[in-house]
C-alpha positions in Angstrom: 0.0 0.0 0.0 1.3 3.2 -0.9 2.6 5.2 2.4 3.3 9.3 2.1 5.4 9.1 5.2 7.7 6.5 4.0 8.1 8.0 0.6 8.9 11.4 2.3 11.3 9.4 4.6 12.8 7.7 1.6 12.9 11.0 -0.1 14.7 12.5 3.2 17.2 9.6 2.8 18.2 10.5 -0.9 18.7 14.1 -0.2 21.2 13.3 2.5 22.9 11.1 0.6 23.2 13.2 -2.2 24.5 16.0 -0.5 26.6 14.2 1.6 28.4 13.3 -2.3 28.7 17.0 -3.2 30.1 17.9 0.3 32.9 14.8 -0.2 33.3 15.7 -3.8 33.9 19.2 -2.5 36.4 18.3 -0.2 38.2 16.5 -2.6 38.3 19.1 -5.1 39.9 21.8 -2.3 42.5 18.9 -1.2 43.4 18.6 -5.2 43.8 22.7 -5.2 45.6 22.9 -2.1 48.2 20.0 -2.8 48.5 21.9 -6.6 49.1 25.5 -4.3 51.7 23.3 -2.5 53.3 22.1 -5.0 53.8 25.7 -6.7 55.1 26.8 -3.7 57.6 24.1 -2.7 58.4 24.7 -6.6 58.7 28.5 -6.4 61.0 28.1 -2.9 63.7 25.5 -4.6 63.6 27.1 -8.0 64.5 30.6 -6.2 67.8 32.3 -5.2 66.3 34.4 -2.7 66.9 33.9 1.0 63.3 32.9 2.0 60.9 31.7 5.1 57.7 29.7 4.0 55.0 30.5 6.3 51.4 29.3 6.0 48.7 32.1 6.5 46.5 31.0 9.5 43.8 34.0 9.5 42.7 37.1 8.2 42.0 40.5 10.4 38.0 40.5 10.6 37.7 44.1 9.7 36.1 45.1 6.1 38.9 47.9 5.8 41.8 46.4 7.2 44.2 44.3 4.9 46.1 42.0 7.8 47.0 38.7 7.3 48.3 36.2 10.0 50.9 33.6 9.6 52.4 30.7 11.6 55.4 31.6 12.4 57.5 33.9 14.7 60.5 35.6 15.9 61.3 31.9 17.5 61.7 31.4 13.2 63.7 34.2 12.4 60.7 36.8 11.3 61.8 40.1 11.6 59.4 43.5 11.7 60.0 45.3 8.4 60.7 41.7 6.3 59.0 41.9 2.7 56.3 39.3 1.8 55.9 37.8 -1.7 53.3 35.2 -3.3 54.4 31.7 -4.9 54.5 33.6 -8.0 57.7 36.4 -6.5 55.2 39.2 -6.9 55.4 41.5 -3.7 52.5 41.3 -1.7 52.9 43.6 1.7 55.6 43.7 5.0 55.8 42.4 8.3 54.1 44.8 10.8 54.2 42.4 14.3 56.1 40.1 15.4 55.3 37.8 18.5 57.1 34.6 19.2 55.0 32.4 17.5 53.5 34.1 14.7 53.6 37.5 13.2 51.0 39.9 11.5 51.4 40.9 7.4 50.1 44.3 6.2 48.9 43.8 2.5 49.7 46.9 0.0 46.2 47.2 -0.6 45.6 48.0 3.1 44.7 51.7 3.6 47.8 52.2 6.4 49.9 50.8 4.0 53.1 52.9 2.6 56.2 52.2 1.2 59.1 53.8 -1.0 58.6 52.1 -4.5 60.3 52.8 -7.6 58.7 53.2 -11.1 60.1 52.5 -14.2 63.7 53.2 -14.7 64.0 56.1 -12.4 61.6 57.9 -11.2 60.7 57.2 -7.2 57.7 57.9 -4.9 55.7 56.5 -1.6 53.0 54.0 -2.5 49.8 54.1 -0.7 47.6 51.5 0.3 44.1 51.8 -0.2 40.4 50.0 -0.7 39.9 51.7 -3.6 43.3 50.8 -5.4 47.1 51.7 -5.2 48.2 54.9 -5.1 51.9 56.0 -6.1 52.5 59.7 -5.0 54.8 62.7 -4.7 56.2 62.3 -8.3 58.4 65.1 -9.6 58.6 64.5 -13.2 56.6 62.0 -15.4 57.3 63.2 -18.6 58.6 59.4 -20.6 56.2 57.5 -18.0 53.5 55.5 -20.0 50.9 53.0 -19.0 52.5 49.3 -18.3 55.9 50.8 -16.9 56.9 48.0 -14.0 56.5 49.3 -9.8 58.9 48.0 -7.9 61.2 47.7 -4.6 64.7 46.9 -4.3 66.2 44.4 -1.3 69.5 45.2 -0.5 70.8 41.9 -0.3 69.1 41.1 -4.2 70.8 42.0 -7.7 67.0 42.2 -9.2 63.8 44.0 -8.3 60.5 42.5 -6.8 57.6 43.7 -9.1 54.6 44.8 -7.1 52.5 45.7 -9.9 52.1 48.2 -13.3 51.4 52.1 -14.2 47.7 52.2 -15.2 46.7 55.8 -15.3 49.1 58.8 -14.4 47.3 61.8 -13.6 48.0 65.3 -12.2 45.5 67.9 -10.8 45.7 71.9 -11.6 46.8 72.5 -8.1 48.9 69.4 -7.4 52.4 70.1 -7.4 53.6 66.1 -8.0 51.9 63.6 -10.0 50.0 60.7 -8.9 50.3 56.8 -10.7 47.6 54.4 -10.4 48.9 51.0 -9.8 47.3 47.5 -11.0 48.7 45.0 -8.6 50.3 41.9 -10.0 48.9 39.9 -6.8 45.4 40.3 -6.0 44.4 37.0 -4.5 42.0 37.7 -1.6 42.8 34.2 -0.2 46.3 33.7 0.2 47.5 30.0 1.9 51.1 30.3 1.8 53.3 33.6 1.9 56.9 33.6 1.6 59.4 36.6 3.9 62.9 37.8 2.2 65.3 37.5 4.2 
């Protein structure tokens, strides 16, 4: 005899089932990512010549304004305030703010506190400023051969080459401003980092 209740339970049943499927097949799609993010990195680390610390990023700062990233390890691991961070890919991504013995706080460039000496192009030099509305290069005397795509970068002391941060996408100048201002496009822009690497 046909029963409501036990085709609602049997119904029930399916659904679970089914969705306990997409949650595993979910899981085993973010295990394939992260071991491929992994790998990159492990890659990136052995394939460089820089003096670096691998560090896992274990949380983000809750606010909707701030750009602060935590990772795993301290001054116990040789972290130092002021270290530059990079992504797997070498592209800069922000500097160690904090330092506490067992892990240490990363401000991101797109962080509106965020400032920092950059240079653009060949020679020209200015203070990038963080922001949630985009990069900001300011306090540039002279951008007369500057031109959209021109490389931002910093320079290490201990490095023969640059880390690129991003590239010139507008450069603009009010009536009354007496320096121009550069509008950067960020070669990093991933939200989610997992893995973060300090040069040393």
């Amino acid at each position: 005899m046909f029963s409501p209740s036990g085709q609602f339970k049997e119904i029930k049943k399916v659904e679970s089932e089914n969705l306990s499927y997409i949650l595993k097949i979910r899981e085993l799609e973010y295990l394939e990512k992260d071991n491929i993010r992994l790998r990159k990195a492990l890659s990136f680390k052995e394939n460089s010549r820089l003096n670096l610390i691998g560090a896992e990023v274990i949380s983000f700062d809750p606010s909707s304004w701030r750009r602060i990233i935590t990772i795993n390890l301290g001054d116990q691991d040789g972290v130092e305030k002021g270290l530059y961070a990079i992504d797997e890919n070498g592209w800069f991504i922000g500097k160690v703010v904090n330092v506490k013995k067992h892990y240490a706080q990363i401000m991101l460039v797109n962080d509106p506190d965020f400032s920092l000496p950059v240079f653009v192009g060949s020679r020209l030099m200015g203070l990038m400023k963080g922001g949630l509305s985009g990069v900001t290069v300011l306090y540039i005397d002279e951008a007369g051969d500057l031109k959209e795509k021109d490389k931002v970068w910093v320079k290490v002391a201990s490095l023969a080459s640059p880390i690129y941060l991003g590239e010139v996408s507008r450069v603009y100048k009010n009536d009354d401003d007496l320096f121009w201002n550069i509008k950067v496009n960020l070669f990093s822009e991933n939200p989610f980092l997992h893995k973060v690497f300090l040069v040393k």
